[in-house]
C-alpha positions as CSV (number, residue, x, y, z in Angstrom):
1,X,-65.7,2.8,-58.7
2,X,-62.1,2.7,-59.4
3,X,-61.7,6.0,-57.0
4,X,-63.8,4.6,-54.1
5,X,-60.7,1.0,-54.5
6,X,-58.0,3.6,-54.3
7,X,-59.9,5.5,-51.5
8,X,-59.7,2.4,-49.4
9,X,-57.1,1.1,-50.1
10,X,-55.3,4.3,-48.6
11,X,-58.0,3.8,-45.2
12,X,-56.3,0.2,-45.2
13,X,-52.9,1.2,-45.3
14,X,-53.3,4.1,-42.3
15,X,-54.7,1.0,-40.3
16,X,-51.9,-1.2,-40.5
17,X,-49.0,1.4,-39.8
18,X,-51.0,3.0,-36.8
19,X,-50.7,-0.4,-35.3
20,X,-48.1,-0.8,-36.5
21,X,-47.1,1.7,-34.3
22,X,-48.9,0.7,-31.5
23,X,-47.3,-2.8,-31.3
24,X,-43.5,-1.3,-31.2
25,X,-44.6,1.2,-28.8
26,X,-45.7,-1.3,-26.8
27,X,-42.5,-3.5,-26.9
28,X,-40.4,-0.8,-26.1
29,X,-42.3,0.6,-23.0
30,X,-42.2,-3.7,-21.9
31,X,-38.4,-4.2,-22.4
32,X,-38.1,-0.4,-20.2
33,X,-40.4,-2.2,-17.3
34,X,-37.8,-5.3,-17.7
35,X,-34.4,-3.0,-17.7
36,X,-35.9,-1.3,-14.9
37,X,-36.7,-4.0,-13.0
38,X,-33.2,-5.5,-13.3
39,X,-31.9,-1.9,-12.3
40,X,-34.0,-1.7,-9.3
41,X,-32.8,-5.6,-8.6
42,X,-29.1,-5.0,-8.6
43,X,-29.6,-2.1,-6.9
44,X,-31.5,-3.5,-4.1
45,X,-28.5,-6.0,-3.6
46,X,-25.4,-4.2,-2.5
47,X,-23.8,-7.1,-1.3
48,X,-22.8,-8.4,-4.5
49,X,-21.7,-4.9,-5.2
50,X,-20.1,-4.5,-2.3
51,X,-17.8,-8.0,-3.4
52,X,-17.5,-7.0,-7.1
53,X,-15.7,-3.2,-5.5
54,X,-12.2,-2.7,-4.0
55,X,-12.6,-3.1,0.0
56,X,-10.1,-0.1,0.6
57,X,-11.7,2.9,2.9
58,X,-11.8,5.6,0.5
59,X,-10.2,8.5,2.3
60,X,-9.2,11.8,0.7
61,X,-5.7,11.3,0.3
62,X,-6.6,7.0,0.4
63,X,-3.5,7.1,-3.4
64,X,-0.9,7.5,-0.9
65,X,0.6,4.3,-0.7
66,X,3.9,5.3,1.0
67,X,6.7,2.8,1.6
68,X,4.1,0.2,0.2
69,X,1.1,0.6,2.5
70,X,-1.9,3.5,3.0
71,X,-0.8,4.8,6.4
72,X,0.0,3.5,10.4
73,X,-1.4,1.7,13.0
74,X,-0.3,3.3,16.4
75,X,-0.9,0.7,19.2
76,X,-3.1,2.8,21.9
77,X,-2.6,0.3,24.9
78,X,0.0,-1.9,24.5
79,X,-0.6,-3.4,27.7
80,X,-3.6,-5.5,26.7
81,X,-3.6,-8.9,24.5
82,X,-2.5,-7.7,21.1
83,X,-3.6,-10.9,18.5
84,X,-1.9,-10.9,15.2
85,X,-4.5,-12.9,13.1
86,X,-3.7,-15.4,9.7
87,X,-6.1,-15.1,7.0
88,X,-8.4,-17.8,8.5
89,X,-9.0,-15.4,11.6
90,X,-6.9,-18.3,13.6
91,X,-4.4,-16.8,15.7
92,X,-0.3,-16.2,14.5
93,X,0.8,-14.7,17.3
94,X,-0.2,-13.2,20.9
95,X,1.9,-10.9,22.9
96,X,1.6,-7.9,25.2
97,X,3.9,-5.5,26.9
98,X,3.2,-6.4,30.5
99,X,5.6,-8.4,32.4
100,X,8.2,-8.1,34.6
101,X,11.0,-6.2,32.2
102,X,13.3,-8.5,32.4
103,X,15.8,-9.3,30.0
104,X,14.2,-12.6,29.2
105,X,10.6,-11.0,28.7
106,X,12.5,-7.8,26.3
107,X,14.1,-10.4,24.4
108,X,11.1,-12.5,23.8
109,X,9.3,-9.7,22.8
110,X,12.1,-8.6,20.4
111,X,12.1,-11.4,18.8
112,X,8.5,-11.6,18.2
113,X,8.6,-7.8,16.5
114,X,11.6,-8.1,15.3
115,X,9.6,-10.2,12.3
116,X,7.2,-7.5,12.0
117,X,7.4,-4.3,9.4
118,X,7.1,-1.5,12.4
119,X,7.5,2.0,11.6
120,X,8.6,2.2,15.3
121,X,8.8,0.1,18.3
122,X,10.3,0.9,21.7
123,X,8.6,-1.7,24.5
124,X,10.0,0.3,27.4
125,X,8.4,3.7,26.1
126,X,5.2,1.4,25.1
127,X,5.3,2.5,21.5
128,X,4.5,0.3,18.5
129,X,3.3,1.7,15.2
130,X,2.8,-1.1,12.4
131,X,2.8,-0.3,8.5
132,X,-0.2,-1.1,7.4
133,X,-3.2,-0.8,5.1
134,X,-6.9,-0.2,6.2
135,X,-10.0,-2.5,4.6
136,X,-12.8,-2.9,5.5
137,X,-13.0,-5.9,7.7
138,X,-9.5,-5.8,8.9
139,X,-5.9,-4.0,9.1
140,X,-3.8,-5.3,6.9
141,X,0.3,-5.7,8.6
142,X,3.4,-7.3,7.3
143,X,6.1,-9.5,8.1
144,X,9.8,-8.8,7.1
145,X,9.1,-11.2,4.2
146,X,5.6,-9.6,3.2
147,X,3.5,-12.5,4.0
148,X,0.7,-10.3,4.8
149,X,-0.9,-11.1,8.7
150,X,-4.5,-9.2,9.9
151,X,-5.7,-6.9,13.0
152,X,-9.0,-6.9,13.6
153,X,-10.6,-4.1,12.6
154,X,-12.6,-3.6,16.0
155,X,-9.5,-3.8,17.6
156,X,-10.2,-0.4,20.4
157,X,-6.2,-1.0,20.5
158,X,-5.5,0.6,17.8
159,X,-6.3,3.8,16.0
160,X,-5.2,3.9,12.1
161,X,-3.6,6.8,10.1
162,X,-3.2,7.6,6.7
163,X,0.1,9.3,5.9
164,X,-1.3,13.0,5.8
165,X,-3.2,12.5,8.7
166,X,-0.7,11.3,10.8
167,X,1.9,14.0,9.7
168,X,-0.5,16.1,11.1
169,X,-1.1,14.4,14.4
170,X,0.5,14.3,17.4
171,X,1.6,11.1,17.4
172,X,5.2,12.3,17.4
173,X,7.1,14.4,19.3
174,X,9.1,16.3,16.3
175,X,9.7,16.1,12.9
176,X,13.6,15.3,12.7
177,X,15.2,18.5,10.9
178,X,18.6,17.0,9.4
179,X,17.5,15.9,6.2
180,X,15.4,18.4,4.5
181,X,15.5,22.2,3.7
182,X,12.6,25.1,5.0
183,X,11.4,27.4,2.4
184,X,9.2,30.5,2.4
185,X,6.2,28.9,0.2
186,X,5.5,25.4,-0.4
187,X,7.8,25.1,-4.3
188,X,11.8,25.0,-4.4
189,X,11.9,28.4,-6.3
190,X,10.9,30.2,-3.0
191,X,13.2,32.2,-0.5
192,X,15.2,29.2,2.1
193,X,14.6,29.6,6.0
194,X,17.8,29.6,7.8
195,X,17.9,28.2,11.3
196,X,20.7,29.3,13.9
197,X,20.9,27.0,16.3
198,X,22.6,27.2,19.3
199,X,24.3,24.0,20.2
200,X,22.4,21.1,21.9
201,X,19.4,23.7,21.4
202,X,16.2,22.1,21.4
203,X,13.4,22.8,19.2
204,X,9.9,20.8,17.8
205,X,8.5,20.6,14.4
206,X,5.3,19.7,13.5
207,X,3.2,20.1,10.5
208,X,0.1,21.8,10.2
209,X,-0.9,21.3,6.8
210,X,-0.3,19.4,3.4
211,X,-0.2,20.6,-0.1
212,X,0.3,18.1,-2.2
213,X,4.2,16.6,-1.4
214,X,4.7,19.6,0.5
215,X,4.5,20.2,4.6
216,X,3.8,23.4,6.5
217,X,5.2,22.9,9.3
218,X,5.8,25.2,13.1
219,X,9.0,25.4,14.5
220,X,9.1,25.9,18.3
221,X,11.5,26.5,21.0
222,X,10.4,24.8,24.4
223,X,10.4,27.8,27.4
224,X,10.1,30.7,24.6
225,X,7.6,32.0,22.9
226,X,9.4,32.2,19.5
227,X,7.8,30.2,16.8
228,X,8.6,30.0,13.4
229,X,6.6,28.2,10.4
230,X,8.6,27.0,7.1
231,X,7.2,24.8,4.3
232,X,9.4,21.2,3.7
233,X,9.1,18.4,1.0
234,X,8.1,15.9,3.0
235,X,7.3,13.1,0.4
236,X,8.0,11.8,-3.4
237,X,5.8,9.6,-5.4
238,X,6.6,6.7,-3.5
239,X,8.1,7.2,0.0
240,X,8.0,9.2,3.1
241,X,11.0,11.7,2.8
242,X,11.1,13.2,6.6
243,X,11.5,11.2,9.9
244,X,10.3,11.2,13.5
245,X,11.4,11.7,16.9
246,X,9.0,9.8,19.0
247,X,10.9,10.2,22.2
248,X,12.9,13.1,23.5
């Protein structure tokens, strides 16, 4: 009698852990469905991911914030209504480049841009290039006192750069070749390229590819076909180290 207790007593026990078991297998497959269903709510809303994330345009070289911004806006037709835009989307300022070149209209022009961070700006060769930075609604452009002002991003006026890609553009008509040294491979240990200019000799450099701070560039000599290709240091951590000659 006292074996058939034991014997279920032991039947008993196997019961209560196998469900046991059941019931904590259960819970955990429930809170799975919930977690799931949560996943599968955030990520069917990518609008409030979208707000919670950094609005920069991730490009592939998007850390280079040169002399404070990502890159350029080059003005494509200056001849149109340009609208500089406050934050509110109400208009700052309105200007174009069409009128009758006068003094007065130059000047007024002037002292429009004048306020404005412009990496270069020449009204009787129709060039203006703004520092800016690209999100993802709007460019962002400065004043000489960084209040930041706005450009449409569906602006057709304008076409943005980041600084690699417009160093390899043609944008510009030469890189300026007085303050920088040519070398053989892109590192300071290599051999230094030597130019012999003739005076008042004109030649254009471009660049034709980036490693890192470092600029291939092509050296060429208008009415020849000579060509020569050096590499040059064209930026630090923090700045743009080369110039342009837009106009020559």
């Amino acid at each position: 009698m006292c074996i058939m207790k034991d014997f279920l007593k032991i039947i008993l026990i196997i019961i209560i852990t196998f469900n046991s078991c059941i019931n904590t297998e259960c819970k955990n497959t429930k809170a799975n469905q919930a977690n799931n269903k949560i996943s599968n709510t955030i990520s069917e809303n990518p609008i409030e991911e979208e707000t919670k994330q950094v609005a920069v345009v991730s490009t592939d070289d998007d850390s280079l914030y040169l002399n404070g911004t990502l890159g350029l806006l080059v003005c494509k037709n200056v001849y149109d209504t340009i609208n500089i835009l406050n934050q509110d989307k109400s208009t700052f300022v309105s200007f174009s480049f069409k009128g009758d070149e006068s003094k007065a209209f130059y000047s007024k022009l002037d002292s429009i841009l004048n306020n404005f961070k412009t990496f270069a700006y020449h009204p009787d060769y129709a060039l203006l290039i703004f520092l800016c930075t690209k999100f993802k609604f709007f460019y962002e452009i400065y004043l000489e006192n960084d209040i930041v002002k706005y450009i449409d991003l569906n602006s057709e006026l304008f076409k943005f750069y980041t600084w690699q890609e417009f160093v390899l553009s043609n944008e510009y008509s030469s890189i300026v070749d007085d303050n920088f040294s040519f070398y053989e491979e892109p590192n300071y240990s290599s051999n230094e390229i030597t130019f012999i200019r003739k005076q008042d000799e004109i030649f254009f450099i471009t660049g034709i590819q980036v490693i890192n701070d470092w600029l291939k560039v092509k050296v060429e000599y208008p009415n020849t076909e000579e060509t020569t290709f050096g590499w040059i240091k064209w930026r630090n951590q923090e700045n743009i180290l080369i110039d342009f000659y837009f106009l020559l």
